[in-house]
C-alpha distance (Angstrom), angle and dihedral (degrees) to the residues before:
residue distance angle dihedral
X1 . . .
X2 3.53 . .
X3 4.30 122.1 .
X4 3.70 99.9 -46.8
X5 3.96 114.8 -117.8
X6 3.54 105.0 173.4
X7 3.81 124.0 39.3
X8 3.37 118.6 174.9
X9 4.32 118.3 -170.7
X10 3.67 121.3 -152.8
X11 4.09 86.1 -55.9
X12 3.69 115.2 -166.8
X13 3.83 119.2 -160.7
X14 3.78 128.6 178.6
X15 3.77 138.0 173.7
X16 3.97 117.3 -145.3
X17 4.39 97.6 -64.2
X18 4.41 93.8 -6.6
X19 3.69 116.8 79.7
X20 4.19 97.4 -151.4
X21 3.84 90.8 -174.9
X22 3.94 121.9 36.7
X23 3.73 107.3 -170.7
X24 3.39 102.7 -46.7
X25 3.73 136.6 -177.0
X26 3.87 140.3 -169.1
X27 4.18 142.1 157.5
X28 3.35 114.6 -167.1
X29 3.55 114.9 176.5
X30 4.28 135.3 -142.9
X31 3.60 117.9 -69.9
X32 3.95 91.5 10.4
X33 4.08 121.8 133.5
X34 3.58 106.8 -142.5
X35 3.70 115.7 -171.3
X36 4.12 116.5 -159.0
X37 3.58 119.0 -161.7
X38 3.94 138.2 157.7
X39 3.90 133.9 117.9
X40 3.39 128.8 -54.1
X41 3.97 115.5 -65.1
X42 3.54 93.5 13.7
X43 4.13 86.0 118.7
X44 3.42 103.6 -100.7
X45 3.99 93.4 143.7
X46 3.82 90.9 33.5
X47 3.86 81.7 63.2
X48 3.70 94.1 55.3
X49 3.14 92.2 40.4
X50 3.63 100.9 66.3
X51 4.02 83.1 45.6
X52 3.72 92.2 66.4
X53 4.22 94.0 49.4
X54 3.62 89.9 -105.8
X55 3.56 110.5 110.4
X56 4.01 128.3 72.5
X57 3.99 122.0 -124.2
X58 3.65 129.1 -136.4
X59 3.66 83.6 -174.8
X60 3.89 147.1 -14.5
X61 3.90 132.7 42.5
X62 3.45 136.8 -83.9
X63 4.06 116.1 -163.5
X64 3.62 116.1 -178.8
X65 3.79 129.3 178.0
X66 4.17 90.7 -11.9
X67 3.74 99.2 -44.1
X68 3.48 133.7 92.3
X69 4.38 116.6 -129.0
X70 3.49 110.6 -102.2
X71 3.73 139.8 161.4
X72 3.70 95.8 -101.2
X73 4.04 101.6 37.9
X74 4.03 102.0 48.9
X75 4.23 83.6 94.1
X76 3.79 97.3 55.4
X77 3.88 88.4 39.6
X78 3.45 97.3 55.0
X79 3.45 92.2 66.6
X80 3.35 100.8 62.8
X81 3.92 86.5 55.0
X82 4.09 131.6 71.8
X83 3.29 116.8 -154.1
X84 4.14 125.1 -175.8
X85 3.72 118.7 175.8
X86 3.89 135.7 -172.5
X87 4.07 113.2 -37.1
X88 3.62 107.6 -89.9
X89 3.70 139.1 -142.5
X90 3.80 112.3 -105.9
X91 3.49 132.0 172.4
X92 4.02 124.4 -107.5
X93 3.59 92.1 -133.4
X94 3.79 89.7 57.9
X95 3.76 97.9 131.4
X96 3.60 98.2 -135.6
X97 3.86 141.7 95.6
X98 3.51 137.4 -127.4
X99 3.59 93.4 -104.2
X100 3.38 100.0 39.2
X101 3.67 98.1 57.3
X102 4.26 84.5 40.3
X103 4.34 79.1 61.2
X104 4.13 90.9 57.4
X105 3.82 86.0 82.9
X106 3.77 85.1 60.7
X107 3.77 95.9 65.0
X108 4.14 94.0 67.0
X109 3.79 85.2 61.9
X110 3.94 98.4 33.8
X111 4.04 97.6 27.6
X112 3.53 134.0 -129.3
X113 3.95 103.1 -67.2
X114 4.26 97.1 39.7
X115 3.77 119.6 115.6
X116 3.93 103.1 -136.0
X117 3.16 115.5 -126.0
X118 4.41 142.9 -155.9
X119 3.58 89.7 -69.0
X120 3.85 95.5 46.1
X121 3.67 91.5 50.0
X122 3.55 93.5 43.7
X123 3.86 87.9 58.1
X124 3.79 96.0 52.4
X125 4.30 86.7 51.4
X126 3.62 87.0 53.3
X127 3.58 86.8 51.1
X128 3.54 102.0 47.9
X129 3.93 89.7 44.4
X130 3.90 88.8 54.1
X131 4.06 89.6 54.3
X132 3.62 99.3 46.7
X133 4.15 100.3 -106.3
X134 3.20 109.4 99.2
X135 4.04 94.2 114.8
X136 4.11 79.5 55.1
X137 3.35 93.9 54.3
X138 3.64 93.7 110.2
X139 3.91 98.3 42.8
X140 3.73 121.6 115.7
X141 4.03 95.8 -101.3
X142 4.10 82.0 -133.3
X143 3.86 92.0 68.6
X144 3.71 100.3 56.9
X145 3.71 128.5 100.0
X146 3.76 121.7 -103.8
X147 3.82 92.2 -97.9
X148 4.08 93.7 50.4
X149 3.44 89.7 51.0
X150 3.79 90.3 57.0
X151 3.62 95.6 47.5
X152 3.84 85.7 53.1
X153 3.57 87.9 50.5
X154 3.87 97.8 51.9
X155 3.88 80.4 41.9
X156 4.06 89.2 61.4
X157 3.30 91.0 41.4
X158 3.78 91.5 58.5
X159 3.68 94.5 46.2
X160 3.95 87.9 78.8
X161 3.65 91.5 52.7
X162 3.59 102.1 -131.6
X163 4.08 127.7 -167.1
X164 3.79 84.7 -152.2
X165 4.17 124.0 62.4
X166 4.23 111.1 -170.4
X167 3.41 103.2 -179.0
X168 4.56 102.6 -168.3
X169 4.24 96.7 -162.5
X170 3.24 90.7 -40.2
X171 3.87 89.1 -178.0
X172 4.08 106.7 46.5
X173 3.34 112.9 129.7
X174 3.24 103.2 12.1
X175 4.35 121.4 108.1
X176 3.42 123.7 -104.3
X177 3.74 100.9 -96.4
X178 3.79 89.0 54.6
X179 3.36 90.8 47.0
X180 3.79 97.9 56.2
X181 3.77 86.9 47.4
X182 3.67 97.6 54.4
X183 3.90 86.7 44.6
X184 3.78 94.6 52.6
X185 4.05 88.1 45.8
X186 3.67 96.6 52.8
X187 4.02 88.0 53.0
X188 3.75 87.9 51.0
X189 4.05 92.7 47.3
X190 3.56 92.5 39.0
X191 4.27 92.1 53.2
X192 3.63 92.0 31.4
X193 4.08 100.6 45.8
X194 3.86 84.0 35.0
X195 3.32 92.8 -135.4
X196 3.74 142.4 160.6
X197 4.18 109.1 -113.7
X198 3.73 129.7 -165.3
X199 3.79 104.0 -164.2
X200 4.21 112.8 -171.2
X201 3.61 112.0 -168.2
X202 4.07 126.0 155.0
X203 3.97 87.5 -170.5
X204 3.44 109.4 83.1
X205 3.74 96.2 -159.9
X206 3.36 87.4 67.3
X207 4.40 103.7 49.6
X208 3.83 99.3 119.4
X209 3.93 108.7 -109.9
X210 4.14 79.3 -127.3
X211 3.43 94.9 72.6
X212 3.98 102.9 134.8
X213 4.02 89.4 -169.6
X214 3.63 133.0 10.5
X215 4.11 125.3 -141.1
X216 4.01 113.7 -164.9
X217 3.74 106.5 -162.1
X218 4.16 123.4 169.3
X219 4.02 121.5 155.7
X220 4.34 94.3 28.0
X221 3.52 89.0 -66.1
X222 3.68 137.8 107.0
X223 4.18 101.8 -115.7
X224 4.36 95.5 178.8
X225 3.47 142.7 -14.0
X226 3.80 132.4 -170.6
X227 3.93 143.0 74.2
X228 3.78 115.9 6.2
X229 4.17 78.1 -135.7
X230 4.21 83.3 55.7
X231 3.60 99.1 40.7
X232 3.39 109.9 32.0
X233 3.34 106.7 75.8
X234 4.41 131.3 125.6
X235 3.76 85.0 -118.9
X236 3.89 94.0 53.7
X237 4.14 94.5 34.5
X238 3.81 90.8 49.5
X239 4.11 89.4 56.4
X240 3.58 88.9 47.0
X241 3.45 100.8 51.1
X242 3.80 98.0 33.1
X243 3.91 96.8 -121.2
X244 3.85 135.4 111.4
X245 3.85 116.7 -85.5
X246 3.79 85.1 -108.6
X247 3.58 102.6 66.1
X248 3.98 96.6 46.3
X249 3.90 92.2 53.7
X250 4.30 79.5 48.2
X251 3.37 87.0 53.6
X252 3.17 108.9 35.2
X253 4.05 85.1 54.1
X254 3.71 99.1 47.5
X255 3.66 88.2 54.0
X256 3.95 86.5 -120.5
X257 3.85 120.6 162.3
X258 3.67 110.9 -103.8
């Protein structure tokens, strides 16, 4: 493996009753696309979310890009980390932009109370241009599509010019076309940024072909990781998702959500 950036010890997770994470532990090293998949609550996000120094240990380490997590450090972490999650519902009379939402991602770097300046707006062009929405860049961010809004999120998420790219089902809810367009962008970003991406999906339609390495988690804890070649076969997926062989190649045919 390449230098490792994120090393993750026997981490153990756990909201109020559930435990989300039970002792898990991961290396994934620089440049690497890692995709995550497994049903729902089997702490796919949980996982990320420890990656970006958001979530709270009962146990274990998490060391990302040279520093271990820790109560006081998840801030200054987080900006070295983009994040975009599932496409969200937002209102049409949302008073902002396209390219004014795409220069949120600024503030990590510049914080809260900066002006941003020609270079910072510069940035958030070059992000726009790299998505494809630059001729939107004027368009109240409420009246695009599902899959515009996503490429203005991965655009935002750009703007802070992260060495990590955690990518939370990143195409839910979107239709096929968009999601084969937001596939096919990440796998440009993610060659062309050269960065390392964590990509969670529990729809297997949807696991970019790009995938370097595959994790299978279900239950909080990590269940297999390897080649998609190695992991991804009917026998394995049928375990994972507790149904005969039969269905997942159905479903994984029919381009159904698992």
């Amino acid at each position: 493996m390449s230098e490792t950036v994120i090393d993750i010890e026997n981490a153990v997770v756990s909201y109020r009753e559930d435990v989300a994470l039970r002792g898990v532990s991961l290396k994934v090293g620089s440049g690497e696309f890692v995709g995550i998949i497994g049903p729902n609550g089997a702490g796919k996000t949980t996982l990320l979310t420890i990656v970006n120094g958001l979530g709270k240990l009962l146990s274990g380490r998490v060391w990302v890009l040279g520093h271990y997590l820790t109560p006081g450090n998840g801030h200054s972490l987080r900006k070295k980390v983009g994040y975009v999650a599932q496409v969200q519902n937002i209102d049409p009379r949302m008073p902002m932009n396209v390219r004014e939402v795409v220069m949120i991602g600024r503030y990590g770097l510049l914080g809260l109370l900066a002006r941003p300046g020609k270079h910072d707006w510069k940035v958030v062009d070059e992000m726009l241009a790299l998505v494809g929405m630059s001729h939107l860049a004027r368009r109240p961010i409420g009246h695009l599509s599902g899959g515009e809004q996503q490429r203005v999120a991965i655009a935002r998420c750009l703007a802070q010019e992260p060495r990590l790219f955690l990518l939370d089902e990143p195409t839910a809810s979107l239709d096929w076309k968009a999601q084969t367009d937001i596939l096919e962008l990440v796998k440009q970003i993610h060659d062309s940024r050269h960065l390392t991406t964590l990509f969670v999906t529990h729809d297997l339609n949807c696991l970019p072909v790009a995938c370097d390495r595959i994790v299978l988690m279900k239950e909080g804890l990590i269940w297999g990781e390897g080649s998609p070649s190695e992991l991804l076969t009917d026998n394995n997926l049928g375990r994972l998702y507790d149904m005969p062989v039969s269905e997942v190649k159905k479903r994984r045919g029919e381009n159904i959500l698992v």
